[in-house]
One Martini backbone bead per residue (centre of mass of N, CA, C, O) as a GRO file, in nm:
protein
  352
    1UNK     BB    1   0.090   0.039   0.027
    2UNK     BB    2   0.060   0.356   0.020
    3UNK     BB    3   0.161   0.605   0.133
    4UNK     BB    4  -0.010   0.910   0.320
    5UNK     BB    5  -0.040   1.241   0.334
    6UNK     BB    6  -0.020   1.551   0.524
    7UNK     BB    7   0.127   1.874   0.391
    8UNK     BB    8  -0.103   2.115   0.364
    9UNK     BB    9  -0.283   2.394   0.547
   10UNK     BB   10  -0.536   2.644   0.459
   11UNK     BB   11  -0.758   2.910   0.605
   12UNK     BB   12  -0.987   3.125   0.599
   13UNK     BB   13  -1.150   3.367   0.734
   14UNK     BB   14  -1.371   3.377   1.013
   15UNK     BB   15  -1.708   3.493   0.902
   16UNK     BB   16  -2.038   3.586   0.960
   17UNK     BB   17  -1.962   3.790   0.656
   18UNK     BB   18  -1.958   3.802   0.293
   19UNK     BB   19  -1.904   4.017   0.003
   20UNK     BB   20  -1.842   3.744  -0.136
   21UNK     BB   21  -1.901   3.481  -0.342
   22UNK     BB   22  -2.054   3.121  -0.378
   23UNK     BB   23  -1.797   3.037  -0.486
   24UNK     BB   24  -1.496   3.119  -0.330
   25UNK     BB   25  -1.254   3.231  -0.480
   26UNK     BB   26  -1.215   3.448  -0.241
   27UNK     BB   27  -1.107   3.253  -0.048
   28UNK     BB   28  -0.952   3.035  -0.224
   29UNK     BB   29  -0.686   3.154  -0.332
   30UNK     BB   30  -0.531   3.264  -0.060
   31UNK     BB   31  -0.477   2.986   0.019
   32UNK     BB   32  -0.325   2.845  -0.235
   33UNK     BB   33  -0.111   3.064  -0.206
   34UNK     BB   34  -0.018   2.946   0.091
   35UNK     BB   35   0.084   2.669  -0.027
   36UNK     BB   36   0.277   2.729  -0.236
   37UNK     BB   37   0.475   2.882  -0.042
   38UNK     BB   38   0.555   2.668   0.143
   39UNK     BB   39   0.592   2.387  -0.048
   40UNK     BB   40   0.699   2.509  -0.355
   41UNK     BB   41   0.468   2.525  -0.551
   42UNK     BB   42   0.233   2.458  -0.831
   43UNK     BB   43  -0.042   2.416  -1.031
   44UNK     BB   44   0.112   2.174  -1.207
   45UNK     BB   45   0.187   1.961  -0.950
   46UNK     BB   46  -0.107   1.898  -0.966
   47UNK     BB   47  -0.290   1.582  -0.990
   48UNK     BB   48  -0.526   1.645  -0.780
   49UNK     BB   49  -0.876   1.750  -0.782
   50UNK     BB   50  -1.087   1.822  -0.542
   51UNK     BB   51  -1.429   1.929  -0.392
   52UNK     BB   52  -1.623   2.062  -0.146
   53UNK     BB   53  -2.009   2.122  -0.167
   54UNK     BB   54  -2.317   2.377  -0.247
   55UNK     BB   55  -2.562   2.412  -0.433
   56UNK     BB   56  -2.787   2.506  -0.215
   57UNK     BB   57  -2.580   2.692  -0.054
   58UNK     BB   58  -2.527   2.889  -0.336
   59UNK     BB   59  -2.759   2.914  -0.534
   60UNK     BB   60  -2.685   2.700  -0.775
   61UNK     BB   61  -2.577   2.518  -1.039
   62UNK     BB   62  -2.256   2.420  -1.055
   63UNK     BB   63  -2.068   2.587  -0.862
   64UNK     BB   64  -1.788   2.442  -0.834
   65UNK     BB   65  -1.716   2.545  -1.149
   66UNK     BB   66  -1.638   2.843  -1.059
   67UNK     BB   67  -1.394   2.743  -0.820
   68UNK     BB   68  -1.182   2.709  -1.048
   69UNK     BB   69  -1.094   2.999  -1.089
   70UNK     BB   70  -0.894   2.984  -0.832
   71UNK     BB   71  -0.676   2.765  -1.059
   72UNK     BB   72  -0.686   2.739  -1.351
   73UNK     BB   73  -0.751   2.556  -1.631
   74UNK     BB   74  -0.466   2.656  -1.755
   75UNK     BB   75  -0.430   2.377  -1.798
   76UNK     BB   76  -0.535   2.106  -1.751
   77UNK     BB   77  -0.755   1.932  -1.507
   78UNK     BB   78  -0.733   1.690  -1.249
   79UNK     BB   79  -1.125   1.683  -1.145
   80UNK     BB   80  -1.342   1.653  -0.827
   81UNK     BB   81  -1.671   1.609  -0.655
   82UNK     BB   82  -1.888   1.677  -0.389
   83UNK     BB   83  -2.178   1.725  -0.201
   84UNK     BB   84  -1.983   1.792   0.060
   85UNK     BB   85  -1.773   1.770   0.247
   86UNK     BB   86  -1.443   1.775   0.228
   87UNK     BB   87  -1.377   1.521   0.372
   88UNK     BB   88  -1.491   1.347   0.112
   89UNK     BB   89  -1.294   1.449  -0.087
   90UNK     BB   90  -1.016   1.340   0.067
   91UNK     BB   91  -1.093   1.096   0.043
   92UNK     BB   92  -1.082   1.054  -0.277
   93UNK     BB   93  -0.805   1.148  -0.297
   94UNK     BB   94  -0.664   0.925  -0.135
   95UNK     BB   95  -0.742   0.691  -0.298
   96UNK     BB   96  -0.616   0.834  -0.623
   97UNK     BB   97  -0.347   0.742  -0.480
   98UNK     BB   98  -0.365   0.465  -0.425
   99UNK     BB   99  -0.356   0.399  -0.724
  100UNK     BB  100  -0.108   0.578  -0.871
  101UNK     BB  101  -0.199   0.815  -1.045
  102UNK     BB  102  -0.090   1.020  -0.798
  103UNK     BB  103   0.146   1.246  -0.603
  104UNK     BB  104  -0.085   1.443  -0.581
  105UNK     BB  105  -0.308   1.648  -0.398
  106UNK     BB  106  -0.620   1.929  -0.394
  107UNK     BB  107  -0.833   1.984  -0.094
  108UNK     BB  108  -1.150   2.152  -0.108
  109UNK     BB  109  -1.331   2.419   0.048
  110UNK     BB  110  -1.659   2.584   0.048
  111UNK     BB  111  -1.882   2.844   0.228
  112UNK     BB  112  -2.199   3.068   0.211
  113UNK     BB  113  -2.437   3.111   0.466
  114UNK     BB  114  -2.510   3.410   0.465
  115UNK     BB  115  -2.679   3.365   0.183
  116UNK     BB  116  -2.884   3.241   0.376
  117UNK     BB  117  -3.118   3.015   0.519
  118UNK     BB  118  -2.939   2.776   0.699
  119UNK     BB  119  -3.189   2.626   0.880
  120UNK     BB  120  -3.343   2.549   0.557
  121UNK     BB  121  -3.114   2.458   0.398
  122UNK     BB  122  -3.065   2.183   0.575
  123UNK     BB  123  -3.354   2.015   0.515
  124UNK     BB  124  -3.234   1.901   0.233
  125UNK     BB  125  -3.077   1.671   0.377
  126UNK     BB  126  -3.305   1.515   0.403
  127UNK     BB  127  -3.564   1.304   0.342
  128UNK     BB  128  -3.754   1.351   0.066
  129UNK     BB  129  -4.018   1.244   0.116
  130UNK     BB  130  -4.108   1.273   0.471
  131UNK     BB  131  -3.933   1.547   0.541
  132UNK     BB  132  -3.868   1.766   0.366
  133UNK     BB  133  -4.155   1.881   0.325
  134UNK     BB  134  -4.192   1.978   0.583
  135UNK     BB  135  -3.906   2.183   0.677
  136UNK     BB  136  -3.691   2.101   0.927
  137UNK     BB  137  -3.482   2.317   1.147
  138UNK     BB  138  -3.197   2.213   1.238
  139UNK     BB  139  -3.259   2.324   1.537
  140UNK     BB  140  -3.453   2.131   1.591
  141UNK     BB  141  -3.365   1.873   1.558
  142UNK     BB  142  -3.127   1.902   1.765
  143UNK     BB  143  -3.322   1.971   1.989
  144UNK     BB  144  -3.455   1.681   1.989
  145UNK     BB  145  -3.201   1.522   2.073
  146UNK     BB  146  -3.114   1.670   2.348
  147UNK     BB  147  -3.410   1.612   2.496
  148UNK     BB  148  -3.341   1.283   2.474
  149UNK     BB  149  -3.088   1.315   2.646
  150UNK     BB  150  -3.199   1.432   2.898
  151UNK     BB  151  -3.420   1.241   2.977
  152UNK     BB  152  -3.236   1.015   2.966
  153UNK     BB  153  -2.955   1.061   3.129
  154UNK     BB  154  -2.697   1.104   2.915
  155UNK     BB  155  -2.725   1.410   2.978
  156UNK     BB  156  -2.604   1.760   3.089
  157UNK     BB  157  -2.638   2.128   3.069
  158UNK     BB  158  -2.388   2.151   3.199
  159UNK     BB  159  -2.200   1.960   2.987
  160UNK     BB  160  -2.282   2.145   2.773
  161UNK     BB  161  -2.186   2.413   2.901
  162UNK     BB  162  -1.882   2.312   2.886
  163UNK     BB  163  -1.825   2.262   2.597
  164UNK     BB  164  -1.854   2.589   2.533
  165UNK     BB  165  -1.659   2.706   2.724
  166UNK     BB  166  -1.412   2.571   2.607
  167UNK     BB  167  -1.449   2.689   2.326
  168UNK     BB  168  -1.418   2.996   2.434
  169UNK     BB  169  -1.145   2.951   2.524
  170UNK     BB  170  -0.981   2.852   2.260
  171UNK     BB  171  -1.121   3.078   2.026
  172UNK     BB  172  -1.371   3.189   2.039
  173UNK     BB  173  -1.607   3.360   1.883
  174UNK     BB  174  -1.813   3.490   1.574
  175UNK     BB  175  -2.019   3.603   1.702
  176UNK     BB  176  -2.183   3.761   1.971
  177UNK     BB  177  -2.133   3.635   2.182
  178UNK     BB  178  -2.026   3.608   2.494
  179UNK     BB  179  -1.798   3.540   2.729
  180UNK     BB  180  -1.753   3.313   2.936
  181UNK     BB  181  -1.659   3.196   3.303
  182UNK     BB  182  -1.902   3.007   3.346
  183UNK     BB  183  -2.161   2.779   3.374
  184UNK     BB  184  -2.366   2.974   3.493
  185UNK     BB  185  -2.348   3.196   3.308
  186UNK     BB  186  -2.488   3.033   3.094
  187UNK     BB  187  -2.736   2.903   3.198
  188UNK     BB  188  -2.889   3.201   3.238
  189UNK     BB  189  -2.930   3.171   2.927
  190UNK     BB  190  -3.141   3.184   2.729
  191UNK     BB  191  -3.322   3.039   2.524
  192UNK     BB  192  -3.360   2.945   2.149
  193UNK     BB  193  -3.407   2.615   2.139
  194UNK     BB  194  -3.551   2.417   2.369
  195UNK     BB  195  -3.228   2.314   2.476
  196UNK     BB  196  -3.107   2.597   2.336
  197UNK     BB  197  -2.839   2.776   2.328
  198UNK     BB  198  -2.639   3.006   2.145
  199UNK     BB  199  -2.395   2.823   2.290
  200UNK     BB  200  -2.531   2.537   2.131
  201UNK     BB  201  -2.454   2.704   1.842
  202UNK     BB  202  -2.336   2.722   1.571
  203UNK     BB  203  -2.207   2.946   1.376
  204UNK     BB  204  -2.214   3.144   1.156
  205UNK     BB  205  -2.005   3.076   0.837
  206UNK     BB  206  -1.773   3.158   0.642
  207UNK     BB  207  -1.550   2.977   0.429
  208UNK     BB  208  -1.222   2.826   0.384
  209UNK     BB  209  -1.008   2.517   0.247
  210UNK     BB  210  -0.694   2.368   0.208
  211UNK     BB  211  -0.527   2.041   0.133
  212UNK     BB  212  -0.213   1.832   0.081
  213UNK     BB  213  -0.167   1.569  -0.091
  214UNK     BB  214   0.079   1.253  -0.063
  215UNK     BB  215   0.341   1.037  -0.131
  216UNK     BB  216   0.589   0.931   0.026
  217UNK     BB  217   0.865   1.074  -0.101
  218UNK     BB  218   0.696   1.364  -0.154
  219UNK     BB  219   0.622   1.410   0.108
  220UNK     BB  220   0.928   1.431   0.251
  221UNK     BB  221   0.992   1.694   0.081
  222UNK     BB  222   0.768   1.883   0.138
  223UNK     BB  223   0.741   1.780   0.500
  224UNK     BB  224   0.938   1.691   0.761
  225UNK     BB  225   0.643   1.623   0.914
  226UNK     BB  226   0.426   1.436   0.810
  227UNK     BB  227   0.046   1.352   0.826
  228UNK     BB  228  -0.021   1.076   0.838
  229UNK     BB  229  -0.261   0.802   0.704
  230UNK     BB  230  -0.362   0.542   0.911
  231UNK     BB  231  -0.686   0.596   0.918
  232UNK     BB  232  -1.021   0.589   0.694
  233UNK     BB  233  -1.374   0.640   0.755
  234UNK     BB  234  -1.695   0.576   0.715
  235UNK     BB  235  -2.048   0.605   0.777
  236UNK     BB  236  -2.405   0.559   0.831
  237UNK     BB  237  -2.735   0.653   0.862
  238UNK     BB  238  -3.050   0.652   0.856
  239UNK     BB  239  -3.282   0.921   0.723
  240UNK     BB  240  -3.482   0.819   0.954
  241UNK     BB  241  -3.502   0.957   1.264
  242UNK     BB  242  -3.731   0.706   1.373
  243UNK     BB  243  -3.512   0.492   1.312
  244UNK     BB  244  -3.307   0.618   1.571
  245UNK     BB  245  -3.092   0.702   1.837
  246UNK     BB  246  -2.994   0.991   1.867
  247UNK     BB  247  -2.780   0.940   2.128
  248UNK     BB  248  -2.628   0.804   1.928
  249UNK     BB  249  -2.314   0.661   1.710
  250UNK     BB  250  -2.243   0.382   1.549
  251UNK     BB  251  -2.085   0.511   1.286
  252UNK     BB  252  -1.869   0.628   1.442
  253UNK     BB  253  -1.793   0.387   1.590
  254UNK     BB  254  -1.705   0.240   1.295
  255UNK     BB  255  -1.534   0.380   1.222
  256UNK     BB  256  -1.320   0.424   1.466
  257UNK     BB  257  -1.244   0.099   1.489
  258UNK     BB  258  -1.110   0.109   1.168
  259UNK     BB  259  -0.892   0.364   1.199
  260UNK     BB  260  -0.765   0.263   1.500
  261UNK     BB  261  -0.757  -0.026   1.534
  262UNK     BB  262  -0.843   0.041   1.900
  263UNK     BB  263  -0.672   0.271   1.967
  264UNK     BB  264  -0.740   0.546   2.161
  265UNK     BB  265  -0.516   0.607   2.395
  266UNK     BB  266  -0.303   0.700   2.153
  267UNK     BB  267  -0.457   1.021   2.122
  268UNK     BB  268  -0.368   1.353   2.173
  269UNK     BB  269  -0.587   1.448   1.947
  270UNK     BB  270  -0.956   1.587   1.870
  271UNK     BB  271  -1.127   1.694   1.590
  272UNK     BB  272  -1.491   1.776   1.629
  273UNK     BB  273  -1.792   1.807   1.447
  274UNK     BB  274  -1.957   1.985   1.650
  275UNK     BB  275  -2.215   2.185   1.655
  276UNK     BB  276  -2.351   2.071   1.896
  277UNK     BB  277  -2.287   1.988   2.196
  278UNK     BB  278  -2.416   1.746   2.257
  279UNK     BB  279  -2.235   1.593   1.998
  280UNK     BB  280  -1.958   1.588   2.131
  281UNK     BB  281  -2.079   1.368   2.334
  282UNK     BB  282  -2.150   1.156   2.132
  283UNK     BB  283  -1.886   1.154   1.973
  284UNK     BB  284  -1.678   1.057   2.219
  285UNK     BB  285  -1.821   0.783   2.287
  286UNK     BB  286  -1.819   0.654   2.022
  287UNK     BB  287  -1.498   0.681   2.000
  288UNK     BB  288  -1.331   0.638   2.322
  289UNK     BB  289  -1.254   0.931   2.462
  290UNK     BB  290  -1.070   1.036   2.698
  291UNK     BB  291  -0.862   1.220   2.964
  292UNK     BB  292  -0.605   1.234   2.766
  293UNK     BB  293  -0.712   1.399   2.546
  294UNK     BB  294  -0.776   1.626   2.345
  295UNK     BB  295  -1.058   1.836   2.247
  296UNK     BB  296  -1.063   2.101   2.012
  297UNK     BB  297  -0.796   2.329   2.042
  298UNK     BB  298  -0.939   2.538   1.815
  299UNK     BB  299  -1.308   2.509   1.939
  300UNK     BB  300  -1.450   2.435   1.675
  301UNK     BB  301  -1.761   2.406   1.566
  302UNK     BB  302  -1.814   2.654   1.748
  303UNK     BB  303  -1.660   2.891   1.650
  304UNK     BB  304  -1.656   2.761   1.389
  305UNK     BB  305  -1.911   2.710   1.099
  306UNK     BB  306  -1.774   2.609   0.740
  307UNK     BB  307  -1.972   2.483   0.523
  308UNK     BB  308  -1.788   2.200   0.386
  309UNK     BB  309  -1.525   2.238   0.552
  310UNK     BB  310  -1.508   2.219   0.868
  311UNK     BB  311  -1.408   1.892   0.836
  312UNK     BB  312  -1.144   1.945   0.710
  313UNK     BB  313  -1.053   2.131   0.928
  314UNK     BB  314  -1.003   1.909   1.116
  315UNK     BB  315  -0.763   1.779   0.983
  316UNK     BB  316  -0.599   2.043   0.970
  317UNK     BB  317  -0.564   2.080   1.267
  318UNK     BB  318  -0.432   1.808   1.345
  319UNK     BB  319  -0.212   1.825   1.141
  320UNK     BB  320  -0.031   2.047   1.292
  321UNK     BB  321   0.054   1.875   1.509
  322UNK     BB  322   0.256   1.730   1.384
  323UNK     BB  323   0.421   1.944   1.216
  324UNK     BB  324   0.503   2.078   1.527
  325UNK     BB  325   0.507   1.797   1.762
  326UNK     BB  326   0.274   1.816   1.976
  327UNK     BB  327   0.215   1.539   1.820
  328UNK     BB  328   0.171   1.173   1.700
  329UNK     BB  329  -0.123   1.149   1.739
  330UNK     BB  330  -0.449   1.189   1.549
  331UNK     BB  331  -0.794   1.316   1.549
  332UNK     BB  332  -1.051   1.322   1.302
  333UNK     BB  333  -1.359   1.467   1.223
  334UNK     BB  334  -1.698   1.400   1.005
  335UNK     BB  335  -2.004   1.571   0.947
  336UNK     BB  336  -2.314   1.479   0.812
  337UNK     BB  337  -2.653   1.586   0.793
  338UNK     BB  338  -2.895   1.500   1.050
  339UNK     BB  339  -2.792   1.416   1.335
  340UNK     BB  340  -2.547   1.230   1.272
  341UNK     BB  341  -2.571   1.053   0.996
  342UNK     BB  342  -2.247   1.132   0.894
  343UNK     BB  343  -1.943   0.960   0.886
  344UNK     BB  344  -1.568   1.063   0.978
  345UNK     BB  345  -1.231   0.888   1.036
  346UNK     BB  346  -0.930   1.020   1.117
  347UNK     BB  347  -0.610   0.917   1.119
  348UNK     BB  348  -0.287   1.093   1.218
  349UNK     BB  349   0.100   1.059   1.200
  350UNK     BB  350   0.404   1.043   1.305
  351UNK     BB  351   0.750   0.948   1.165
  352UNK     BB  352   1.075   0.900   1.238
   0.00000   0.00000   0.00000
């Protein structure tokens, strides 16, 4: 099997609206230029371009071949997209060098939530059948998950105002929300939608991001500490949200089993995708994560979720212990869908 690395990531600025357009040009340039600059490279050594992206959060049919603008279509480049988040873009650039056929990829991701009703454009995302004619709004859906495991003594307001503490804590706020001291005075704090408060519920944020991954000798040339990819799966839930356990993820837990190989103890940071606080509860326990481990030293997506991109970046921060050696294994989280649909765990090591 070729070895596979993460060798370089920059991500545009976390900003809660921008007057860039929803093809992501504008965010996504001064990445690429951020990392051609860092790696030595230019846009010719790039063998595959992945993208992560939303036609329907862009409000455009077929919006991300707007955001090839960004890099140049000439001469002719080797390129794919997903609909969804770019950590599974990620995956497909994985597999695409595993295959031998280049031993470059640059994937990126980019979302301009700003530009529309993001909690009704989410409801896009469920079931088309039964689900998505209601438009049942994201954060009410999230919310009644959380109301789910509140009830059932998974889990407590407590510990979900821990969560947004620590998030505040790390990287603060991207939003309005106001930084607290304690969790006493975040629970003072009026629901928005009961049982959330608007530090339960990830900021709208505009963003991109973009990662590139190398191969074998090729890594080791590009940077001194490549972050490799020992371990790397996806796993899904039925769309059909009362036909599910709302308050556990089976789907993290057999990503994360996959990924890890069961060795979660010697893990020292993991970047989890969780918009919502209750939701980083659920897939700690899922994934099986200690009190030995760092858990978002980012923020996570509580200071921003640049939607489509969030995933991605939690790769890129990940991988970035790894590059200054702060840590020697890392786990990155990624979902997409409702409710912690579709998940994604990638394992990345250091190696001497």
């Amino acid at each position: 099997m070729t070895d596979v690395a993460v060798v370089g990531f920059a991500h545009a600025p976390h900003v809660r609206r921008t007057e860039g357009t929803t093809n992501g040009v504008e965010m996504l340039m001064p990445c690429f230029a951020e990392l051609y600059a860092e790696l030595g490279l230019k846009q010719t050594d790039i063998g595959f371009w992945c993208s992560g992206s939303s036609d329907y959060l862009a409000g455009r049919a077929f919006s991300f071949l707007s955001a090839i603008d960004s890099i140049g279509a000439v001469p002719p480049i080797n390129e794919s997209h997903v609909e969804m988040d770019a950590a599974w873009a990620l995956y497909e650039a994985y597999l695409k060098i595993l295959t031998g056929a280049v031993d470059t990829a640059l994937v990126y991701g980019f979302g301009k939530s700003s530009a529309g009703v993001l909690r009704r454009v989410l409801a896009l995302q469920t079931d088309p059948y039964t689900v998505a004619p209601l438009m049942p709004d994201a954060v009410s859906m999230a919310g009644l998950q959380a109301r789910f495991g509140l009830d059932a003594g998974k889990w407590t307001a407590e510990q979900m105002a821990q969560v947004a503490l620590d998030s505040m804590n790390a990287a603060g706020r991207t939003d309005s929300e106001k930084p607290a001291k304690s969790i006493d005075e975040l629970l003072e704090r009026p629901y928005f939608a009961d049982p959330l408060r608007r530090h339960d519920i990830a900021p709208i944020t505009d963003g991109a991001s973009a990662i590139v991954l190398a191969s074998g000798d090729r890594a080791r040339e590009l940077r001194e500490n490549p972050a490799w990819i020992t371990g790397i799966e996806h796993r899904i839930e039925t769309p059909v949200l009362g036909a599910r356990d709302l308050t556990t993820s089976p789907s993290t837990a057999a990503s994360a089993k996959a990924a890890t190989g069961g060795d979660v103890g010697s893990i020292d940071v993991a970047e989890i995708y969780a918009p919502f606080t209750h939701q980083q509860l659920i897939l700690a326990e899922a994934i099986g994560l200690g009190d030995s481990t760092k858990i978002n030293p980012s923020g996570g997506a509580l200071a921003a979720n640049p939607m489509f991109s969030t995933g991605l970046e939690r790769i890129g921060f990940a991988a970035r212990h790894v590059f200054d050696g702060s840590a020697q294994r890392v786990l990155a989280h990624a979902t997409s869908g409702p409710a912690l649909q579709q998940n994604l765990v990638a394992v990345l090591e250091g190696k001497n």
